[in-house]
N, C-alpha and C positions, 0 to 999 in steps of 0.2 A: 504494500500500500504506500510506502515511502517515494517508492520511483513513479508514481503517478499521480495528476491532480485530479481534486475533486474538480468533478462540472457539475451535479447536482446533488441536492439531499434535502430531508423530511424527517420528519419527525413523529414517534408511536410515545405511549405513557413512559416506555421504559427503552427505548433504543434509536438510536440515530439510524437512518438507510442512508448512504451515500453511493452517487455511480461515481466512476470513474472513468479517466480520458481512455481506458485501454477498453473498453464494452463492461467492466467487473462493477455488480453490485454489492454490496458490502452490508452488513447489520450488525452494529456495534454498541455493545452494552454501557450506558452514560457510568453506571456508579464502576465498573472494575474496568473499562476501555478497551475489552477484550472481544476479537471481531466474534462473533457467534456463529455466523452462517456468511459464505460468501458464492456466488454464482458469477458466470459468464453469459449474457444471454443476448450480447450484442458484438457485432464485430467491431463498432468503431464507438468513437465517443458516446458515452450516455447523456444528452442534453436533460430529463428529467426524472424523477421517483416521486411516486406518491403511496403515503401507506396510509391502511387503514388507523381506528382508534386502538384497537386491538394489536395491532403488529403484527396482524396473520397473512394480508393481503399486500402484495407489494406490488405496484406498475411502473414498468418503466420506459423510458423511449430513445430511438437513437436517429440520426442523419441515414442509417440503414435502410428507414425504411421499416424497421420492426417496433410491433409494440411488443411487453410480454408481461404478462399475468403471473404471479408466483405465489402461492397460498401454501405457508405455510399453517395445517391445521389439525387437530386432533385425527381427523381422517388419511392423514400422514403428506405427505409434500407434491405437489401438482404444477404443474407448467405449462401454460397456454400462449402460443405464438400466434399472433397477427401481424401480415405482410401487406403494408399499405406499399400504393406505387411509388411516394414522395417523402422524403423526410419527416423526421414529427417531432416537432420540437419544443409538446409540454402534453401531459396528460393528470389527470385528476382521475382517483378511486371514490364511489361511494360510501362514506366511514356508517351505514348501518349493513353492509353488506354481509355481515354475520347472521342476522336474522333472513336474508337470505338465501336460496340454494344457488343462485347463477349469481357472481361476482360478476359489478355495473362498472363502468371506465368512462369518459370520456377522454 
């Protein structure tokens, strides 16, 4: 995580999400700074992340061309790719998205 910048990040009760310039998202616990889960789910820069209030839902986006979906949940770990034709250079999660079954994005 040293040799690459952050280009965006969000905020859950209990952890930071940060993407990175290399596609790498990252979920970092505030009180011990320790990363907890990290993924690659973009080939190039991450322009945004948005998590839910929970911290189980994370979206994120790149100049790729991809969105992705990552649900971390009781139901165990889940990953959903969306291939737009054009770059996408911010996204937002619905934070009630717990109470329901299909996780919302724009």
């Amino acid at each position: 995580m040293k040799d690459h910048r952050v280009t965006a990040m969000d905020l859950s009760e209990e952890n930071l999400v940060v993407g990175m310039e290399d596609g790498h998202v990252h979920i970092v616990n505030f009180s011990t700074g320790q990363i907890l889960k990290s993924f690659r789910p973009h080939d190039r820069a991450v322009n945004d992340v948005s998590v839910d209030n929970a911290g189980t839902t994370i979206v994120s986006c790149s100049d790729s061309g991809t969105v992705t979906l990552h649900y971390l949940g009781i139901e165990g770990e889940k990953e959903n790719f969306v291939y737009m034709n054009e770059p996408v250079k911010c996204v937002c999660v619905e934070d009630d998205s717990l109470s329901k079954r299909d996780r919302c994005f724009v």
